[in-house]
N, C-alpha and C positions, 0 to 999 in steps of 0.2 A: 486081597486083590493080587491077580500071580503080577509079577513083574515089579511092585510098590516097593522103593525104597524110603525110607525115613529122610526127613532133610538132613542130618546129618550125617547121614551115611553117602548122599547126596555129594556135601560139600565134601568131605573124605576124598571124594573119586574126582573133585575136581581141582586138589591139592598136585599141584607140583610132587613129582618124582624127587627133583631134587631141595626139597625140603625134608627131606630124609621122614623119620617115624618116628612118634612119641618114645620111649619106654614103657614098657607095661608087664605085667607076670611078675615073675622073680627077678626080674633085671629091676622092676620097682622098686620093688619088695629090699633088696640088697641097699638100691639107693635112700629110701628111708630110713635102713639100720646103718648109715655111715654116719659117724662123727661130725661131719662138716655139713650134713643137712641139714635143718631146722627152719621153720616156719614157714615150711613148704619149697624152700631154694636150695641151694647148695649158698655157704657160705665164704664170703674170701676172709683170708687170715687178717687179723686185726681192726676185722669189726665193719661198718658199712663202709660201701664202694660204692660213688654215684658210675650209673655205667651209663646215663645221656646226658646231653653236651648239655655244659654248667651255662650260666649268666645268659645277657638275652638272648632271643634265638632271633632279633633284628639283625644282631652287633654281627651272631655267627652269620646271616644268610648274607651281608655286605661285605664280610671278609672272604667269602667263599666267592661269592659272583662278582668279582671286582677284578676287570677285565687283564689290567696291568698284575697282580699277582695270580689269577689265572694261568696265564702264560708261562708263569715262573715255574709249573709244578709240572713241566715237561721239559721232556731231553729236546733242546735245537736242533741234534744232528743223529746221525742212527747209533744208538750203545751199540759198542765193540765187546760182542759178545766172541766169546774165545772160540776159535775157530776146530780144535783139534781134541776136543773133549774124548772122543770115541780112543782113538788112538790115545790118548794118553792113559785113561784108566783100565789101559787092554792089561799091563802088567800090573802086579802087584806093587804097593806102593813098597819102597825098600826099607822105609820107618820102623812100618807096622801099620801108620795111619794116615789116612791123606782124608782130606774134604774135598768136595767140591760145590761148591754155593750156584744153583740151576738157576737163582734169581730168588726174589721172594722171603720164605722164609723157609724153602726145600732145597735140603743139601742133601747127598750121599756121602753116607759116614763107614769111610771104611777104615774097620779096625779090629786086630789082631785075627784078621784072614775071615772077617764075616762084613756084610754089606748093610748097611741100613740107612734108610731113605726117612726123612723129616719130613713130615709134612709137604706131601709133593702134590702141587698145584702146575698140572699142565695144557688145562682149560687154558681157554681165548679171553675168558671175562670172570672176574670173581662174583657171580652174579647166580639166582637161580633162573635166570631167563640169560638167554645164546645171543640177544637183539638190545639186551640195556645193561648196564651195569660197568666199573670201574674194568678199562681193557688192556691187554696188555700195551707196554711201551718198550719192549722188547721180546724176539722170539726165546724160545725154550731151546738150550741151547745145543740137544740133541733130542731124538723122538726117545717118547719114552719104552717101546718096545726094544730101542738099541740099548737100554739101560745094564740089559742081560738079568742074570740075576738075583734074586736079592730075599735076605733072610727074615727082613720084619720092616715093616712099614709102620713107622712109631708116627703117631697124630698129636697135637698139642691139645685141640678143640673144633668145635665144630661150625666155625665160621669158616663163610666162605672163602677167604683168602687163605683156610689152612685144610680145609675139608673141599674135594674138588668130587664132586658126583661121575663126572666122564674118565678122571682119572682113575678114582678109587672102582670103578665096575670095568675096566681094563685091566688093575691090578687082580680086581677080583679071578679072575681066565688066569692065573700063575698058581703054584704054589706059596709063595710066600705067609707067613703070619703078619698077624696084626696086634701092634698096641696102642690102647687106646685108652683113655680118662672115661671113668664110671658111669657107663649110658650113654655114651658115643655108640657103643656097638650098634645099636637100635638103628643106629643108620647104615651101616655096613651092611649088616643082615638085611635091609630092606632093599640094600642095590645088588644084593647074589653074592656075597661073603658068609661062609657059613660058618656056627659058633662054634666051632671045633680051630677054625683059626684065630679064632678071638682068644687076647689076653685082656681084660678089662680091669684096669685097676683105681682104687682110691689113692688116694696121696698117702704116699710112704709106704706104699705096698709094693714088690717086686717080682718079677718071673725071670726065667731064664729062656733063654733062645739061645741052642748052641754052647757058645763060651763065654756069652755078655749075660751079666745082669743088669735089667732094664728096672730102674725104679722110677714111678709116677712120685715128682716132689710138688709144691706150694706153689703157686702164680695169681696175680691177685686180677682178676679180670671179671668174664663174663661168655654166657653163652647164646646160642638161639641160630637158627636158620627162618623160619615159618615168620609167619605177621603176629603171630602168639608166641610169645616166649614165656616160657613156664619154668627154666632153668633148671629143668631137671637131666642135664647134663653138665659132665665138670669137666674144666678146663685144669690144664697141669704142665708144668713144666719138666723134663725128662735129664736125667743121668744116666748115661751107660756106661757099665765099666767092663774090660774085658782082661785078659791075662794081665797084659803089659799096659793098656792104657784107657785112659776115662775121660768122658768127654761132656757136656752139659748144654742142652737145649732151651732156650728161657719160653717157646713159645710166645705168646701176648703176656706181657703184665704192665702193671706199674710199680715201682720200685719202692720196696717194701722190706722190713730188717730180717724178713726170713732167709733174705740171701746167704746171711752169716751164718744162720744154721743149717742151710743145706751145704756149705761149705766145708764146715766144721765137722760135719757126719759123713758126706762122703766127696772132698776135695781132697787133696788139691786137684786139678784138670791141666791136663795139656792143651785144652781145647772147649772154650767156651763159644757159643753162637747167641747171640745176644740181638734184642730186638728194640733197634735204636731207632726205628721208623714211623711218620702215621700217628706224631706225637700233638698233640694240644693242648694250647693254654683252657678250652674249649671240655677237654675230658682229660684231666689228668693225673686221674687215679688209673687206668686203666693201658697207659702205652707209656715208656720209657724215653724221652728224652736220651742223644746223647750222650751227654755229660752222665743222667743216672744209669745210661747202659756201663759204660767206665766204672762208675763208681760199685754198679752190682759186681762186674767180673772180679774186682779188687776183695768185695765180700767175699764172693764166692772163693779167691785164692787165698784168705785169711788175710785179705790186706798186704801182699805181697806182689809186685807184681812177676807174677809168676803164667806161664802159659800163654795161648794166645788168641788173643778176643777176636772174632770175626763174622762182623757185625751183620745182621740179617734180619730181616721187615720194610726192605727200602727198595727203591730201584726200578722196581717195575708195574707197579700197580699205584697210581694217583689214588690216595686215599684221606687226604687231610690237609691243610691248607697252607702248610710250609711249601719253601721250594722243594723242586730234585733233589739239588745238588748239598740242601743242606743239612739230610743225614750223615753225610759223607765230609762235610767238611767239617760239622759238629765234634764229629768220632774222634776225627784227624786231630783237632786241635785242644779233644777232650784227654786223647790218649796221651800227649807230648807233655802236658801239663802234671800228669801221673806219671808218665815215665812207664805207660804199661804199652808192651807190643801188641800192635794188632796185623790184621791181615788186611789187603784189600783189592780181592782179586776180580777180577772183571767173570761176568754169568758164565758161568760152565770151565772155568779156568781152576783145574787142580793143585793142591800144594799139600805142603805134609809141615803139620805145624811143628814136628820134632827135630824139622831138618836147620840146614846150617843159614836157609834163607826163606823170605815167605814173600810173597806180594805187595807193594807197599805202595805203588805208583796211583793216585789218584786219577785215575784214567777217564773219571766222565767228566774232568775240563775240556779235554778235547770235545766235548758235543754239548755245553752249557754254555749259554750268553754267561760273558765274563765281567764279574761285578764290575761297576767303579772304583777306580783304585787297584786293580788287579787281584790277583789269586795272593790269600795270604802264604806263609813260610808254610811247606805240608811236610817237613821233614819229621818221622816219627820212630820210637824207640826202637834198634833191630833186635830183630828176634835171637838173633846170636850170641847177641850180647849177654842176654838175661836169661837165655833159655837154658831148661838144665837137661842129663842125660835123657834117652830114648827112653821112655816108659816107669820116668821117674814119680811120675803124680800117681801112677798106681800103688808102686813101689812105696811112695810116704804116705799113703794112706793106710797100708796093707802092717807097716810098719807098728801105726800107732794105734792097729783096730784092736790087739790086743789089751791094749789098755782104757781104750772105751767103754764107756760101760752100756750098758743095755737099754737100748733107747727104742722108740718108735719108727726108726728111720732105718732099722735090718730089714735084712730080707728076708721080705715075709713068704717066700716060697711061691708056687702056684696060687694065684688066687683063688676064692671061690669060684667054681665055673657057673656059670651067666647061660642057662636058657634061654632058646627063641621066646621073646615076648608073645 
């Protein structure tokens, strides 16, 4: 009959745009021949991972709707979002390498004279619907067109708070590339990014862009956008390292002993981004705690504290039934106990973690109801203190690669290229 579709071809065309595209062809095909898939999923390192909320789901819907901590898991007053972003990253940073944390878990990572953007979310709601979903609680701290720009847009996974559909098909109108965890592209190409920008990697596999090698490492999470999750996309936490300096994104995980060896293979880091947000007693195999974001940067520096953590997954998106204020004050009182520097710089507020000072001021008291008892002591390690020359983590890395020996975690070169599904 002319015009008969099949019902599933039906529901297909009444699927959300942005629940991005299955995998399919040889981008399957690749994901089936990886290592880490089996039984039909991709697998996290160390065996099963519950990735939905544990114990009853009474206990959770009473903790979530319970009016009095509700209220806790918002800013009182407007975040002091850094007012001069544009103007400050007009020049080059004088390091080598400056961050700037846009909110969320998207930074612009610039380093050794190339640009790259983490996971940049600069949608209104992490949501595939514009009208429901967790919204922001502060703006973006500059339009992303003034961003200028920018040589690779590295993705951790494909959840919404790290995968943004309005963002990543804006990006798509640049030249920029793209890197991405094994079968993320399937969404890209389905929002007008074509596979000739795609780097798609497995874990421990690496490309170059320019003067950085970009390695996809270990993260122990989870995937899915659609009401069907099939997990046939892998989530990854990223290392880049460039002439003089290397830097490490943890993306989502839960805190797991592969840190020490992604450390150990390619640390130490001037600059780790760690995701101390969005944590539960509720799922906590899959989001990091405070204290275990501390304790992974310390892995990842070999137990030194060495570099400097600055912490990201918190701030602006209500996602889990902690306060606001208490990734931030977790960090704060996680890092002083270790003696490891961090950052803590208000959204779109630049710094250069190699310099002689970093951000340290706990700024979202000024807009939190202020506990009982007051604000505890936030005085935390400077970065001065402990920090060692410009471009020294590359340097001891580069040092001691001679004597490593031949592992899984070299760079693997260009990956295999990834056809349109």
């Amino acid at each position: 009959m002319t015009g008969f579709r099949s019902p599933s071809t039906g529901l297909r065309a009444l699927r959300p745009a942005a629940f991005g595209a299955d995998p399919s062809g040889e981008r399957l095909a690749r994901i089936r021949r990886s290592p880490h898939f089996k039984d039909g999923v991709f697998q996290n390192p160390g065996g099963t991972t519950s990735t939905r909320p544990s114990g009853s789901s009474m206990e959770f819907a009473k903790t979530f709707f319970d009016k009095e901590e509700r209220s806790r898991r918002s800013p009182k007053g407007t975040v002091p979002v850094h007012a001069t972003t544009l103007a400050d990253i007009a020049e080059p940073p004088a390091t080598g390498l400056r961050l700037t944390w846009m909110g969320h878990s998207s930074v612009l990572a610039e380093i050794d004279g190339h640009r790259v953007l983490f996971d940049p979310v600069w949608g209104e709601r992490c949501s595939p619907f514009a009208f429901a979903g967790p919204k922001r609680l502060h703006p973006v701290p500059l339009p992303l067109a003034a961003l200028g720009p920018v040589d690779v847009v590295v993705i951790s996974h494909d959840h919404y708070d790290h995968l943004d559909m309005p963002t990543i098909k804006a990006l798509a109108g640049t030249d920029t590339l793209f890197a991405v965890p094994l079968g993320v592209g399937a969404h890209l190409e389905h929002w007008g990014v074509s596979a000739d920008r795609l780097r798609e990697l497995d874990w421990h596999e690496a490309t170059k862009v320019g003067g950085l090698t970009l390695t996809a490492t270990p993260a122990r999470h989870f995937c899915g956008r659609g009401l069907r999750n099939t997990q046939h996309t892998l989530w990854a936490s990223w290392v880049v390292a460039g002439d003089e300096h290397r830097v490490y994104h943890s993306g989502d995980t839960g805190y797991f002993d592969g840190f020490q060896d992604i450390g150990a293979e390619h640390g130490p880091f001037d600059a780790t981004m760690i995701q101390i947000g969005a944590y539960s007693e509720f799922w906590p195999d899959i989001h990091m705690t405070p204290e275990e974001g501390v304790r992974a940067h310390l892995d990842l520096q070999g137990g030194q504290p060495h570099g400097v953590l600055l912490p990201i997954h918190w701030a602006t998106f209500n996602l889990a039934t902690h306060a606001w204020t208490d990734p931030g004050e977790g960090t704060v009182s996680a890092a002083r106990t270790a003696k490891a520097p961090i950052a803590l710089p208000r959204p779109g507020e630049p710094f250069e973690p190699t310099a002689e000072t970093v951000p340290t001021e706990p700024w979202w008291r000024g807009v939190a109801l202020t506990p009982a008892g007051g604000w505890p002591a936030s005085d935390v390690p400077a970065a001065a203190a402990i920090k060692t020359s410009v471009g020294s983590a590359a340097r001891a890395q580069a040092d001691r690669a001679g004597d490593a020996p031949e592992g899984k975690g070299e760079a693997s070169g260009e990956p295999e290229p990834v056809p349109a599904g």
